[in-house]
C-alpha positions in Angstrom: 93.0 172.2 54.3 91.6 175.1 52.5 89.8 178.3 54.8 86.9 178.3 52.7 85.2 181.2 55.2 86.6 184.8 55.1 85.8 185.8 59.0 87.1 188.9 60.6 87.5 187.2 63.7 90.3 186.9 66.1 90.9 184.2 69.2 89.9 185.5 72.5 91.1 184.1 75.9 89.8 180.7 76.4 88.2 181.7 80.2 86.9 185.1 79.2 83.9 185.9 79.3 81.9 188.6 76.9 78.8 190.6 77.6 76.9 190.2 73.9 74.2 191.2 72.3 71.9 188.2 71.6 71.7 187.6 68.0 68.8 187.1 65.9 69.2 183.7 65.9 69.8 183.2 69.7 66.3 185.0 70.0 64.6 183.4 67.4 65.1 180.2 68.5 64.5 181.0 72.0 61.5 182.6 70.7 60.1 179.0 69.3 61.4 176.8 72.1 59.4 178.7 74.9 56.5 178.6 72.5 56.4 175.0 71.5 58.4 173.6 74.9 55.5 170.7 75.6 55.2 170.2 72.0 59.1 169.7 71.2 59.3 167.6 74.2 56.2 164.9 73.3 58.2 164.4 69.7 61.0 163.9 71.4 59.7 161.1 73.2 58.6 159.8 70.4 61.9 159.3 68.8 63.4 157.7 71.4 60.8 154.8 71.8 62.1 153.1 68.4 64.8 150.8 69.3 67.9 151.6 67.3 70.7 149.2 67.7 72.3 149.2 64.4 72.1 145.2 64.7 68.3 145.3 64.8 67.7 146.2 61.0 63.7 146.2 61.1 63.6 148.8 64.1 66.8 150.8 62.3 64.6 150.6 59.0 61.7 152.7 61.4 63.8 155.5 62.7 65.2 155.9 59.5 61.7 156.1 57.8 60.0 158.3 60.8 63.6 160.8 60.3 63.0 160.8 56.2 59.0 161.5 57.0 60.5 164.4 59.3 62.8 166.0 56.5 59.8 165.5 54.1 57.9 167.8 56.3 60.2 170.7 56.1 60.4 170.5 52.8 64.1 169.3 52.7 64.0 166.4 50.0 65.1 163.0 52.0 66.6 160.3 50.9 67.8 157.2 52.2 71.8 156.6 51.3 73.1 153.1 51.3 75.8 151.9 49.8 74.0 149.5 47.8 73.3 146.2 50.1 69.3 147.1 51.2 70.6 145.4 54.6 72.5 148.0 55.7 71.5 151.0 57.8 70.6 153.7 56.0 71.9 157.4 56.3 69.0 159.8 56.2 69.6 162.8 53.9 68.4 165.8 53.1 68.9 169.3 51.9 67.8 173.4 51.8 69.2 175.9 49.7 69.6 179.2 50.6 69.8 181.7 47.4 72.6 183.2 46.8 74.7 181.2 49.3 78.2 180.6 48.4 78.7 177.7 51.1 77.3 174.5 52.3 77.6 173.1 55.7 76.4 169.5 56.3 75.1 169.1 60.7 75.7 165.7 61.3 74.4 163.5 63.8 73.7 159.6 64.2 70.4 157.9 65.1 71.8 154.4 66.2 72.4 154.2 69.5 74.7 150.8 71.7 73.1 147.7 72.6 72.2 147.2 76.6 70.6 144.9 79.1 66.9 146.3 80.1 67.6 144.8 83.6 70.4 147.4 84.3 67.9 150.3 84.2 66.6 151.9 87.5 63.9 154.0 86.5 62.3 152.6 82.7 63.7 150.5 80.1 65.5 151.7 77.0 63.0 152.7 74.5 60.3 153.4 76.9 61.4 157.1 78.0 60.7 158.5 81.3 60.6 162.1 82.3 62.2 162.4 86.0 62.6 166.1 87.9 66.2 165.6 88.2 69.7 163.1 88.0 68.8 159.8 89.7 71.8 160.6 91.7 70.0 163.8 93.1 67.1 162.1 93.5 65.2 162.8 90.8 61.6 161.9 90.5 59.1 160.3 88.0 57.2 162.8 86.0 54.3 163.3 83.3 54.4 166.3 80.8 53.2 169.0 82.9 50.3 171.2 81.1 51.6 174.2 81.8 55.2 175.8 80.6 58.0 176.3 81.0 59.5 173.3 81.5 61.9 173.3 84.2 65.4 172.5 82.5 66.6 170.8 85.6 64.6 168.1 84.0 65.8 165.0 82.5 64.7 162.3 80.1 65.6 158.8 80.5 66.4 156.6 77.5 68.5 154.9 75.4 70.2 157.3 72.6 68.7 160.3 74.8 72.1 162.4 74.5 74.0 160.0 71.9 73.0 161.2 69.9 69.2 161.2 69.1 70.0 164.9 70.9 72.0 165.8 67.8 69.0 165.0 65.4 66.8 166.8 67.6 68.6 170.0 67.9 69.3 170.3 64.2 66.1 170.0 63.5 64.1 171.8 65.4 67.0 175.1 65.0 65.7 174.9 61.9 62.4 175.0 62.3 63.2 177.8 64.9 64.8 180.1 61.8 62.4 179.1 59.6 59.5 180.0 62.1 60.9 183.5 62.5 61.7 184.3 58.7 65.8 184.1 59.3 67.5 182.5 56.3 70.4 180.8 56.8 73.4 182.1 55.8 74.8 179.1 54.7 73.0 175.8 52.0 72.2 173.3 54.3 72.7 169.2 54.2 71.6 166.9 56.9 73.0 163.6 57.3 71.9 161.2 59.8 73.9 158.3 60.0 72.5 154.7 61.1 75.4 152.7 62.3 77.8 155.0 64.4 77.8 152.7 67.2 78.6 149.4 65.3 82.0 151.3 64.0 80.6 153.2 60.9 81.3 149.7 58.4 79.3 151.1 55.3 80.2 154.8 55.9 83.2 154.8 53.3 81.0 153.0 51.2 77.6 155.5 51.1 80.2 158.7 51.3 82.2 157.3 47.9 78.9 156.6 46.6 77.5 159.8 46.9 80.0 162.3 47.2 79.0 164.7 44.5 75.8 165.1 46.8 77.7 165.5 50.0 80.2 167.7 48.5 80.5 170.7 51.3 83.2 173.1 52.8 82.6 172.0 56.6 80.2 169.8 58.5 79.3 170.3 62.1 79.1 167.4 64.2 76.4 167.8 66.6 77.2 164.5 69.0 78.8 164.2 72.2 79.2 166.3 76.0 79.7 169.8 76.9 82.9 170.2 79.2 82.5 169.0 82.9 82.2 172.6 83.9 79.0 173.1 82.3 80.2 175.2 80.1 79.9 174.8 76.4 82.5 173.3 74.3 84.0 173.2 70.7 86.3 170.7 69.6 88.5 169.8 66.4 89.1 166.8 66.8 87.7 163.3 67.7 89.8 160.4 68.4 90.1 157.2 66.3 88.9 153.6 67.5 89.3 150.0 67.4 89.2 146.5 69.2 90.5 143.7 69.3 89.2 140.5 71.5 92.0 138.1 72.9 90.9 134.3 74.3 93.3 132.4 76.2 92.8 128.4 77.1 93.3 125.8 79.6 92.3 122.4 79.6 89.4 121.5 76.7 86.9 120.8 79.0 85.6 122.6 82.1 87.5 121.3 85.1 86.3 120.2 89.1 88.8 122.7 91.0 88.9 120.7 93.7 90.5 117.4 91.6 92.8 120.1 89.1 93.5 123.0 91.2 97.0 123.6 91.2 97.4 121.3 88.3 95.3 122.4 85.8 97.0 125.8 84.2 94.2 128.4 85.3 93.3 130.3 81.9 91.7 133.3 83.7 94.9 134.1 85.8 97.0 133.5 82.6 94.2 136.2 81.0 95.0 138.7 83.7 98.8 138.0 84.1 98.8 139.1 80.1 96.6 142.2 80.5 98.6 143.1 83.6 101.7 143.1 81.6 100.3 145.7 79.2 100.1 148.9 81.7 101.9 149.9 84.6 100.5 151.0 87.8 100.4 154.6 86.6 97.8 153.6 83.7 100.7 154.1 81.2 100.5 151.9 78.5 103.8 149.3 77.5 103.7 147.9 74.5 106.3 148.8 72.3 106.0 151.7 70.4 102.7 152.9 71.5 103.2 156.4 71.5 106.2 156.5 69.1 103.8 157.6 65.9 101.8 160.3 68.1 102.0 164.1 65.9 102.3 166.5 68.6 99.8 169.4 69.3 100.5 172.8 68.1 100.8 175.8 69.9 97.5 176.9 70.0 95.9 173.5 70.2 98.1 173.5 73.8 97.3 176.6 74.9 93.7 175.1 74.7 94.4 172.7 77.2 96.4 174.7 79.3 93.1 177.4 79.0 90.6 174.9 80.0 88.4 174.9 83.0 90.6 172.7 86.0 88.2 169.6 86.8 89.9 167.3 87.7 89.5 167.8 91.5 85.4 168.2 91.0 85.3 165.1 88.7 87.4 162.6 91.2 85.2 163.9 93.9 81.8 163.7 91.9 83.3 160.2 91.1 84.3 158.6 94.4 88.2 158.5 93.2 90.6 158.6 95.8 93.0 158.7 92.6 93.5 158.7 88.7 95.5 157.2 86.3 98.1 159.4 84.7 101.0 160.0 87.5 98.9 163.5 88.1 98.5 164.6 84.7 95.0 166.3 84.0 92.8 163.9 82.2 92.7 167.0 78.8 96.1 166.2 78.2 95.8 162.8 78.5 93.0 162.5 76.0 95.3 163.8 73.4 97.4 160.0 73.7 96.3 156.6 72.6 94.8 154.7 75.3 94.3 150.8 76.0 91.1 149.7 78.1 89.2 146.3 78.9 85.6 146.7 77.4 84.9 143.4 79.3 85.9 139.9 80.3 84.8 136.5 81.0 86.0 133.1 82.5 83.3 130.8 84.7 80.6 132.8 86.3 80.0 135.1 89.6 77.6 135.7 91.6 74.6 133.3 92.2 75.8 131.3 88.8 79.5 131.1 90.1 80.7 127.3 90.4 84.0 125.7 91.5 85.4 125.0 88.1 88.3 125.7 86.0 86.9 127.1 83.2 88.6 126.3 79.8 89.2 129.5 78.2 89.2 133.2 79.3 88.2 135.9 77.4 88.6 139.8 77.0 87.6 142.4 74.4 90.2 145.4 74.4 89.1 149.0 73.3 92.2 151.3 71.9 91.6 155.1 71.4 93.8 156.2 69.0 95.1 160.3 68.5 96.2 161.7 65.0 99.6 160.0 63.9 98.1 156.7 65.1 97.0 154.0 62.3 94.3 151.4 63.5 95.9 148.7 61.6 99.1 149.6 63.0 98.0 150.0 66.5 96.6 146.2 66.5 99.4 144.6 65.2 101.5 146.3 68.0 99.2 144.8 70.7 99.3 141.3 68.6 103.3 141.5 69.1 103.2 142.1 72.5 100.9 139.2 72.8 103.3 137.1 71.5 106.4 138.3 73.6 104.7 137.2 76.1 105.4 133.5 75.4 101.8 133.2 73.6 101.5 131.2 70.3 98.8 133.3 68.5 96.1 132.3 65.9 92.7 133.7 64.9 90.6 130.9 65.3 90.0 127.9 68.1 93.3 125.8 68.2 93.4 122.5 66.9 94.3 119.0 69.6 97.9 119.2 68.1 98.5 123.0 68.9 96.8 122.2 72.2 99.8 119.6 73.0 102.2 121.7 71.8 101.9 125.0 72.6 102.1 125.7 76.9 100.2 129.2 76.1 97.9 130.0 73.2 96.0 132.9 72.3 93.3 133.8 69.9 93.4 137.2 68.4 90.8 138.5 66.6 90.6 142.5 65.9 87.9 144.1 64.3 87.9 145.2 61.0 85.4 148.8 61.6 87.8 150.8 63.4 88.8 154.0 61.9 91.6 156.6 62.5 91.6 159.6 65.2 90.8 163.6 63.1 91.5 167.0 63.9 90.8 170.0 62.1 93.2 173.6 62.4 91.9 175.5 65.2 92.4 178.6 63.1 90.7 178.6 59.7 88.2 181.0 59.4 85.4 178.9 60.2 86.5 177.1 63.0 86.4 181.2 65.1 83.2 181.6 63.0 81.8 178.5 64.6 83.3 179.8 68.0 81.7 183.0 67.6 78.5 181.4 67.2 78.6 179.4 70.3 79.9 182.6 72.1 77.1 184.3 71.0 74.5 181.9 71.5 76.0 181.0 75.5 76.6 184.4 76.5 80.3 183.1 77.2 83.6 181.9 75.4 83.3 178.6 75.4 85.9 175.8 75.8 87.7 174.8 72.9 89.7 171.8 72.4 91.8 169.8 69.7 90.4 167.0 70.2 87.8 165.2 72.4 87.5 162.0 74.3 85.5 160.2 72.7 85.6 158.6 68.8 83.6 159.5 66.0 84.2 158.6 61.9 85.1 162.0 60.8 88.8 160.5 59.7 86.4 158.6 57.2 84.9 161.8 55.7 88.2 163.8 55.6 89.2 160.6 53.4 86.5 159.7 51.5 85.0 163.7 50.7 87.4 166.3 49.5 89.3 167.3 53.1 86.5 169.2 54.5 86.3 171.0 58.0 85.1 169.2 60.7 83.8 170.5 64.3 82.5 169.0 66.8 79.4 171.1 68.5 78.4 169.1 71.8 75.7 169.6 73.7 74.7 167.7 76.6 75.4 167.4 79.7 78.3 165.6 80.5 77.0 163.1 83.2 74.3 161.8 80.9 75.3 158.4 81.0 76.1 157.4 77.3 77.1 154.3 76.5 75.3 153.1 79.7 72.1 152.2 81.4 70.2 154.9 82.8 71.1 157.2 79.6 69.6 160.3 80.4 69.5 164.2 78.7 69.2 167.3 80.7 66.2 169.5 78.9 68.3 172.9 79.6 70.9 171.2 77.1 68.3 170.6 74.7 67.0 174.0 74.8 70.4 175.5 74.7 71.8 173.1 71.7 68.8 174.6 69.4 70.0 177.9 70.3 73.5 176.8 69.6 72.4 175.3 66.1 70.6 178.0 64.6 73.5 180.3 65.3 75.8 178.0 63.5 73.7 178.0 60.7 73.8 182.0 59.9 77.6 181.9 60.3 79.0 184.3 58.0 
């Protein structure tokens, strides 16, 4: 990878801590935020009341169209990028050039956000945003948009996509508007791209990238999607980790069975469901299939001394938590994001609850999520859990069995991985614009932040190294880190918000 930046920077201590001189940018954008607070906060709200499952294409079709509308606005030529099916999800383009700049920078962020059950939520629905004084947890409050400012930024809004990652969208943006509002180029040509189908596993992403890459073509893009560290403080990370599934179905009898009449005749196809996930990890949350960790490429010296530099959590976040324990046989959960990882996203067999019956249901079924770390090949990684599957006595196939295999195979399972997942990414923590982007969160936090190889959670950027011509890729989170993504009750602190347009515009006068 090439150091396209020439920064006269050096790395300072992870956990020190530098009195600086706000730069224009910090003040500019602070500037625009206290003068616009209501304002910002009312769009906002706005956004998130479009649904945006990438599955529901008419509602996808309207945040892509209200995002292009937005770029029109500023004057930053949208388009819509598809890779040519009209079906698929749109990325939302657009671009400003800055004369005289010798580099580009793409801020990337998605505006799809995961499916989720309305009856889950506590204090709204998904796409009906709520404004509440605080966390549920602390016992935060319903509230309307207060006339008078500032906004208290112990606030928090309520939604689906609210911090992943319609926060990314809404931080580039408006740190824009905040430098343009002042009269501070940036230092850098910017491109925005706002992807559509993150959360479905980025399927057309190759596509759209090959498609266009002459108009993508950049020396780094800053990823402007996931949490700041559990500390609070602020966080820069090179690297994301790759993802993939795979859903396994085991069977019984081919009918639901009356477990008083079968019971203890009829094999049980959810105990045979745990009995094979149970023989996958030992009590320490270490996973053993063969050769799960054999392809892992070690960290480097100064991607260790990251970790070993971090903030210690651990303690807070078991407590915070209710944990008596963690996985790991004591090792701190930042080293252990930095290995592949095996979970259950969910299972069924019969029902619980009010529904539950006294049957023996005919099949059992889970869906497995695998996090994967540079070295690791998705492809790879699935096949490995398909062996194991079948040294455990199971006769596998990808589709329903047939009466013959029925009668002649004791255990059977379907296996069925998914075909979106993508590899893990990390970018050298020492090219001149990785400490360039570090010295602009510095700068705009008033503190070093935490910096990491790679982060917990997955994003496509292996996709974009592949597909574009090896750029640099960071990762600039910045919500807070109990915000509930992925989940109901979704929520964004409004400090965060504030403080990622701060972050933003200093990224984008990096020099």
């Amino acid at each position: 990878m090439k150091n396209r930046f020439i920064v006269a920077l050096v790395l300072i201590p992870a956990l020190s801590v530098v009195a600086l001189s706000q730069s224009a940018a910090t003040v500019a954008a602070r500037k625009y935020r206290k003068e616009n607070e209501t304002k910002l906060i009312r769009n906002y709200l706005e956004l998130l009341s479009i649904p945006n499952v990438a599955s529901d294409r008419e509602n996808i079709r309207r945040n892509a169209e209200y995002l292009r509308k937005e770029l029109e606005r500023r004057g930053l030529a949208p388009q819509l990028l598809t890779p040519g099916d009209r079906d698929a999800p749109p990325a939302v383009f657009g671009e400003y050039k800055v004369p005289g700049a010798t580099r580009t920078v793409v801020f990337y962020a998605h505006y799809d956000g995961q499916p989720t059950d309305p009856a889950d939520w506590t204090v709204t629905t998904p796409w009906s945003p709520q404004l509440l004084t605080e966390a549920i947890e602390k016992g935060g409050q319903k509230a309307t948009m207060p006339s008078e400012v500032p906004l208290d930024p112990e606030w928090r809004i309520y939604g689906r996509s609210a911090s992943d990652d319609k926060a990314g969208v809404f931080t580039i943006l408006n740190a824009f508007d905040a430098l343009k509002a002042s009269g501070i180029e940036p230092s850098v040509n910017l491109k925005f791209f706002f992807e559509g189908e993150e959360e479905a596993g980025s399927p057309n992403l190759r596509a759209v990238l090959t498609k266009h890459r002459e108009l993508l073509r950049a020396d780094a893009w800053i990823i402007a999607d996931g949490p700041v560290h559990q500390s609070g403080r602020k966080l820069v990370s090179f690297g994301v980790r790759g993802v993939t599934s795979a859903s396994v179905t085991v069977y019984g009898a081919n009918r639901d069975l009356h477990s008083g009449h079968y019971g203890n005749w009829s094999p049980n196809p959810g105990m045979r469901l745990v009995k094979l996930l149970s023989s996958m990890k030992d009590a320490n949350g270490r996973v053993l299939i063969e050769g799960w960790y054999d392809d892992v490429e070690p960290l480097g010296v100064l991607e260790r001394k990251a970790i070993a530099d971090a903030p210690k959590y651990d303690d807070d976040l078991r407590r915070e938590l209710g944990l008596a324990e963690s996985d790991g046989n004591g090792r701190e959960l930042l080293d252990l994001l930095n290995e592949p990882s095996l979970n259950i996203n969910g299972m069924k067999t019969g029902n619980v609850g009010a529904l539950a019956r006294n049957v023996i249901s005919s099949k059992a079924e889970a869906v497995l999520g695998l996090r994967l770390v540079k070295g690791n090949d998705h492809w790879k990684q699935l096949e490995k859990l398909r062996k194991h599957i079948v040294s455990q006595g199971f006769y596998v196939i990808d589709r329903e069995p047939t009466s013959d295999e029925r009668l002649k195979h004791p255990l059977i399972a379907k296996f069925i991985p998914e075909t979106s997942g993508y590899n893990a990414q990390r970018t050298a923590m020492d090219l001149d614009v990785s400490q360039a982007v570090i010295e602009a969160v510095r700068n705009a936090s008033g503190e070093m932040p935490v910096t990491l190889p790679t982060m917990g959670g997955s994003l496509p950027l292996s996709i974009i190294t592949e597909a574009l011509e090896d750029p640099a890729l960071i990762t600039v989170p910045v919500v807070n880190y109990d915000n509930n993504q992925h989940a109901a009750d979704e929520n964004v602190r409004i400090g965060n918000l504030w403080d990622g347009i701060e972050i933003i515009a200093n990224v984008m006068t990096i020099r």
